[in-house]
C-alpha positions in Angstrom: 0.0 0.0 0.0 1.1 3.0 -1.1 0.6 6.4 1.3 -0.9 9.1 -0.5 1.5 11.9 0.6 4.9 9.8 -0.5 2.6 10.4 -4.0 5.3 12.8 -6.2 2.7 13.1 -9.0 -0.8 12.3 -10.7 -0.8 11.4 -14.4 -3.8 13.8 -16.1 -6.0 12.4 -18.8 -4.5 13.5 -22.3 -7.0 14.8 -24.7 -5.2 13.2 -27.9 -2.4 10.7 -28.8 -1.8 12.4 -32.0 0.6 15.8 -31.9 -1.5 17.5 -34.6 -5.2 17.0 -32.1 -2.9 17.7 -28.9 -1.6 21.0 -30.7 -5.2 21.8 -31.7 -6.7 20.9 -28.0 -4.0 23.5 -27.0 -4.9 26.5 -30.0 -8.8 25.7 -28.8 -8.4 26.4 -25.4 -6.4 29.3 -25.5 -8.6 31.1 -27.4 -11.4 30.2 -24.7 -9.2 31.2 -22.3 -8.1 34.4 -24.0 -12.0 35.3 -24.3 -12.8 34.7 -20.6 -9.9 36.7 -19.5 -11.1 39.6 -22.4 -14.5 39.7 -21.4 -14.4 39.3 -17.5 -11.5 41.8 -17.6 -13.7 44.2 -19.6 -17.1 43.6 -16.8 -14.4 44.4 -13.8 -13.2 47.6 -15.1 -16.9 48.9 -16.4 -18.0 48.2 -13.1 -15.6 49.5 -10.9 -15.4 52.9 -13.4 -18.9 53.5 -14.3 -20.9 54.7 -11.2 -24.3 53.9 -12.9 -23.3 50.1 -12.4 -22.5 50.7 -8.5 -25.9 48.7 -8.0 -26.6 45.5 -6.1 -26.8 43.7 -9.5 -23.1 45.2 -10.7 -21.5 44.4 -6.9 -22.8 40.6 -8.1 -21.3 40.9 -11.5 -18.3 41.5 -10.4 -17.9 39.3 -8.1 -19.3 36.9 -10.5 -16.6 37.8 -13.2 -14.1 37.1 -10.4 -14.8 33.6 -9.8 -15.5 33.0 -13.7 -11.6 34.3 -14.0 -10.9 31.7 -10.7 -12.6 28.9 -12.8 -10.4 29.6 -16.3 -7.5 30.0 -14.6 -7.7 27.1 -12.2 -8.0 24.5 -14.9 -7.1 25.6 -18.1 -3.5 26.8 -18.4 -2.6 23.5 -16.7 -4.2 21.4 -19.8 -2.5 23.9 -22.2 0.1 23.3 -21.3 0.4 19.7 -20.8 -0.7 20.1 -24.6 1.9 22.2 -25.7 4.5 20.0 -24.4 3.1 16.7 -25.0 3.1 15.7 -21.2 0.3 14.5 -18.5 1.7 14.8 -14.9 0.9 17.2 -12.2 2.2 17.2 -8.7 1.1 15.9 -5.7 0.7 19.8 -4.0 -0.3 21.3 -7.5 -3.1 18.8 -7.8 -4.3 19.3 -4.1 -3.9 23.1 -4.8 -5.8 23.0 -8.7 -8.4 20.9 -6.5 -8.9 23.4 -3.8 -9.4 26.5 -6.0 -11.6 25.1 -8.5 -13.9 23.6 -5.5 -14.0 27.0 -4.1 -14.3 29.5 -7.0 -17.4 26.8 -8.8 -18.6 26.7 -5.7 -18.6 30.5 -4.8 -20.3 30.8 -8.4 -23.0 28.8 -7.7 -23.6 30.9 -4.9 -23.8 34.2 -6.7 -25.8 32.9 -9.3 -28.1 31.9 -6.7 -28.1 35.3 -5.5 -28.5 37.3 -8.5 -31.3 35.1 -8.9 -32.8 36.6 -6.0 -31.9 39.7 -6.8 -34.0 39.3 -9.9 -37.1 37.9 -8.1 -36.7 41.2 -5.4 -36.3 43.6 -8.6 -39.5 41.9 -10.5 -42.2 40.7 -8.0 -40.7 43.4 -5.0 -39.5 46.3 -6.4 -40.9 48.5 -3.7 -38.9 46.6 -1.0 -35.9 46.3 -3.4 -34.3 49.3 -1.7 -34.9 47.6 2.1 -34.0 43.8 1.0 -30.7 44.9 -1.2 -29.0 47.6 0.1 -25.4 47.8 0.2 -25.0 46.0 3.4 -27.2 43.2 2.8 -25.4 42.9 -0.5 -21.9 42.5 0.9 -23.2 40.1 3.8 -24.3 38.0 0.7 -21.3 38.4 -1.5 -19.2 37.3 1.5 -21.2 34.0 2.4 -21.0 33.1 -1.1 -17.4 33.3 -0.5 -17.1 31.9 2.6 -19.0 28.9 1.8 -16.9 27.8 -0.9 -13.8 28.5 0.9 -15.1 26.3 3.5 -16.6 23.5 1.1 -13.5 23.6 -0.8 -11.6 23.1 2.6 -13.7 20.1 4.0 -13.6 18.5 0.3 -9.9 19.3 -0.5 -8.7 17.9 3.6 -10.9 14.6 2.8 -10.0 13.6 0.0 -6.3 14.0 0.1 -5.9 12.1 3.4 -6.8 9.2 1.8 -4.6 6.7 1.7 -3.9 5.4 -2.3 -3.1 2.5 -4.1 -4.4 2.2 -7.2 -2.0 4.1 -8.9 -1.5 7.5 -10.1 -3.3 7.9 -13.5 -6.8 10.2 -13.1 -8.8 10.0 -16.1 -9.4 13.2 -16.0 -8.0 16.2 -17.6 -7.8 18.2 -14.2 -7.5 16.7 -10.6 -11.2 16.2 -10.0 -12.7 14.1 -6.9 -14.0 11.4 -8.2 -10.9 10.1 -10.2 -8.9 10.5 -7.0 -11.1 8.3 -4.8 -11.3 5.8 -7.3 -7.0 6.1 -6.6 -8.5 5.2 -3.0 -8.1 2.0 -0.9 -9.4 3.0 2.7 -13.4 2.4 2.3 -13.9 4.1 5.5 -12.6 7.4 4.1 -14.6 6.6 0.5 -17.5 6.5 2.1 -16.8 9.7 4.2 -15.8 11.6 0.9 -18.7 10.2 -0.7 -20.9 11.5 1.9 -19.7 14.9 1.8 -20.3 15.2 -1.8 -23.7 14.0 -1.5 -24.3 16.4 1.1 -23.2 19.6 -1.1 -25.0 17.9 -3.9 -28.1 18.0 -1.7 -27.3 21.4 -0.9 -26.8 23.1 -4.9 -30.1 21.0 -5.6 -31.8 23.0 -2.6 -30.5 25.8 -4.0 -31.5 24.7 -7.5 -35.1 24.5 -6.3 -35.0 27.8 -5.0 -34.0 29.4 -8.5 -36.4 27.6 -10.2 -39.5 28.3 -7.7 -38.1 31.9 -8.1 -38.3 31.9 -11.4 -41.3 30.4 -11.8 -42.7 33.7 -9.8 -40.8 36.1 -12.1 -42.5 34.3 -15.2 -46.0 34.8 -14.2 -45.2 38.7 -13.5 -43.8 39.4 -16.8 -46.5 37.4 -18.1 -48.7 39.7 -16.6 -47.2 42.6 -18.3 -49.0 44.5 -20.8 -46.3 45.7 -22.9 -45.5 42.6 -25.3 -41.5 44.1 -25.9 -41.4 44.5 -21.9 -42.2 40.6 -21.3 -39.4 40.0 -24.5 -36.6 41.7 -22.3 -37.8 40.1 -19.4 -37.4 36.5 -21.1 -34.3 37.4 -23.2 -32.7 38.2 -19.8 -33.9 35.5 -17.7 -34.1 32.6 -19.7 -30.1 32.3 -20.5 -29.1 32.5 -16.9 -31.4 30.1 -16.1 -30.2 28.0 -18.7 -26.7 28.4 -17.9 -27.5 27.2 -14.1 -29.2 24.5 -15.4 -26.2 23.2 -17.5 -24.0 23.7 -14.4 -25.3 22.0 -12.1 -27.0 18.8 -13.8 -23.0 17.7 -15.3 -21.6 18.6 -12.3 -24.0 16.6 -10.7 -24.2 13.6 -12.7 -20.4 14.0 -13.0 -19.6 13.5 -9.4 -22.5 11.6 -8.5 -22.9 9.0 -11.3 -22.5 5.1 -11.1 -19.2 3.9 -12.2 -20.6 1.8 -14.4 -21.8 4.4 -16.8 -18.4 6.1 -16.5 -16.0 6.7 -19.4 -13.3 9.0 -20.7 -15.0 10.6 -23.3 -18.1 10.7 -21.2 -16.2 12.2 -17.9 -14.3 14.3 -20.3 -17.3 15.9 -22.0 -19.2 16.4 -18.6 -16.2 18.1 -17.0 -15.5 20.8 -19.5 -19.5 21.4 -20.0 -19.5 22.4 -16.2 -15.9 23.9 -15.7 -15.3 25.8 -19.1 -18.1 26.5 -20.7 -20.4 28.4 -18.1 -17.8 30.5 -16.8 -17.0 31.2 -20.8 -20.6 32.2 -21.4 -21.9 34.1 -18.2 -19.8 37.1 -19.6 -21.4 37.3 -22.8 -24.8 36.8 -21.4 -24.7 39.3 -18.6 -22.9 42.0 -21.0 -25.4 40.7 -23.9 -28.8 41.4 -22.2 -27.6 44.4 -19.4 -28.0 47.4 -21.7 -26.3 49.5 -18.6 -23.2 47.3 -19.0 -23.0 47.8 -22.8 -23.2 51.3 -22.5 -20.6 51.6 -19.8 -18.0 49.2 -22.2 -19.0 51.2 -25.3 -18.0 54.2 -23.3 -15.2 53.1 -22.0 -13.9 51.9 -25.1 -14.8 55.1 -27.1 -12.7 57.0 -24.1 -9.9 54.8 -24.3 -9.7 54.9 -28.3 -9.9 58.9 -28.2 -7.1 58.9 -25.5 -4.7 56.6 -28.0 -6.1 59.0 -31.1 -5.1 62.1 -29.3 -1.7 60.8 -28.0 -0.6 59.5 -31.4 -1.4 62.6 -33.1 -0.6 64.8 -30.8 3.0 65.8 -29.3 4.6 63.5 -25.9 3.9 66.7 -24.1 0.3 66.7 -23.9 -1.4 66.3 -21.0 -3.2 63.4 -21.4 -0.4 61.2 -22.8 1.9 62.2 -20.1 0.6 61.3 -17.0 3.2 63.3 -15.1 1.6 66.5 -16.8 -1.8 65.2 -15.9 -1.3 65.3 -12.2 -2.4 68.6 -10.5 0.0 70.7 -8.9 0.6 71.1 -5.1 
C-alpha cells in the first residue's frame, strides 16, 4: 500500500495521442481562455469605473466575473500546457492546490448565481422593498457568504479527499485533478465513504439551491407574463431565460459527473461532462450578462470610445500633452 502523501505526482488524462489534435486541444483552449480573460477583464473595469453600475446587480457581477476568471485560470492553463508539451503529470501539491481553487471558486459561483437570482425575483415581483431587501450592506453580507462557503466547502472537500490513503496508482482520467478520479485512486473504504458522503451532502445542498431558482423563477415568469407591454415581457425572457439556462447546464454535469455510477463512467463521457460544467459556463456568463444588461453595454462602449480617443489624441498629438503624459496630468501642489 502506497501512502498518498509519498505520491510525487498524478498522471492527467491526455485529450489526444496524436501531436496535430494535442496541438489543436492546446490553439482551442487558449482562445477560450483568451475570451474569458477579455471579457471578464472588460465587466471588472466597467464596473468598478462606471458609477451607474454601482448597484446591487453590478456588486454581483463582479464578483461573478471574479470567480468565472478563478474557474479559467484554475484549470485551463494546466491542460495547455500539458498540450503544448506533450506531457500529462501534475504534482502531488499542485493537484491538491488546482483541487482546492476550482472547488471553491465553482462553488462560490453557484452561490452568486443563486443570489443574483434573487436579486432578480426582489427587482420583478418586490420592487418597492428592493431598496430595504438589497441595500449595500445586505449585498456585501451576501457576497461574503457566497465566498465563505466555498472556501469552506472547498476546505472540507480538498482535507478529505487527500488524506486518503492510495493505491491504485496514479493515472486520473481526467483532464484536471477532480474528486471522483482521485477516490477511485483510493483504498481505505472508510474514508470513501466519508468523501462520498460529503459530496452527496453539497449535492443535496446546490439542488436546494436549484429548487429555489427555479421556484423563483417560476414567480418572475407569471409577473412578466402579466405585463401589458409585449417588448417588456421579450426583455424580461431574453434576460432571464439564459441565466437560467446556464445554471441548469452547471449544475446537472456537475451533478451527474460526481455523483454517477461507475458503471456508466468513461473517458469521453467524464471528459465531456467536466469541461461542460468547468469551461463553458464560466466562458458564457460574460457574454450573457454584457449581452442582455444594456447599462453594462453602455458603460463598455464608453469606455472603449474613451480609451480609443485617448490613443487617437496621444498619437497625433506631441509626448507633451497632458493626457499622454501622466506626469503633466497630475495637479499641482
Amino acid at each position: 500500500m502506497s501512502n498518498s502523501s509519498s505520491m510525487p505526482q498524478f498522471l492527467l488524462l491526455a485529450f489526444a495521442d496524436r501531436r496535430e489534435l494535442q496541438l489543436l486541444h492546446f490553439w482551442l483552449f487558449l482562445a477560450i481562455s483568451l475570451a474569458a480573460l477579455l471579457a471578464n477583464g472588460l465587466i471588472l473595469s466597467a464596473v468598478a469605473c462606471d458609477h451607474h453600475l454601482h448597484t446591487p446587480m453590478g456588486f454581483f457581477l463582479l464578483n461573478l466575473s471574479l470567480t468565472d476568471l478563478g474557474c479559467i485560470c484554475t484549470t485551463v492553463p494546466k491542460a495547455m500546457h500539458n498540450s503544448l508539451w506533450d506531457t500529462t503529470t501534475i504534482s502531488y501539491k499542485g493537484c491538491a492546490a488546482q483541487l482546492f481553487f476550482f472547488f471553491f471558486f465553482i462553488s462560490a459561483e453557484f452561490s452568486l448565481l443563486t443570489i443574483m437570482c434573487y436579486d432578480r425575483y426582489v427587482a420583478i415581483c418586490k420592487p418597492l422593498h428592493y431598496g430595504t431587501l438589497l441595500g449595500s450592506r445586505a449585498c456585501a453580507h451576501m457576497a461574503a457568504a457566497a465566498w465563505a462557503t466555498g472556501f469552506l466547502s472547498a476546505l472540507l472537500h480538498t482535507a478529505s479527499t487527500f488524506s486518503l490513503p492510495l493505491c491504485q496508482g496514479n493515472a486520473l482520467g481526467q483532464f484536471f485533478c477532480e474528486i471522483p478520479h482521485i477516490l477511485k485512486l483510493s483504498c481505505s473504504h472508510s474514508g470513501y465513504r466519508r468523501e462520498i458522503g460529503l459530496i452527496v451532502v453539497s449535492a443535496c445542498l446546490w439542488f436546494g439551491c436549484f429548487i429555489f431558482i427555479v421556484f423563483s423563477y417560476v414567480q418572475i415568469f407569471r409577473a412578466v407574463l402579466r405585463i401589458p407591454s409585449q417588448q417588456g415581457r421579450h426583455k424580461a425572457f431574453s434576460t432571464c431565460l439564459p441565466h437560467l439556462a446556464v445554471l441548469s447546464l452547471l449544475i446537472t454535469t456537475g451533478m451527474f459527473s460526481h455523483l454517477k455510477p461507475p458503471s456508466i463512467s468513461s473517458p469521453t463521457l467524464d471528459l465531456a461532462l467536466s469541461i461542460l460544467y468547468s469551461v463553458v459556463p464560466p466562458a458564457l456568463n460574460p457574454l450573457i450578462y454584457s449581452l442582455r444588461n444594456q447599462e453594462l453595454k453602455d458603460a463598455l462602449r464608453k469606455m472603449m470610445t474613451g480609451y480609443f480617443s485617448r490613443a487617437i489624441t496621444c498619437l497625433f498629438s506631441s509626448a507633451e500633452h497632458s493626457l499622454c503624459n501622466p506626469l503633466l496630468a497630475q495637479p499641482a501642489f
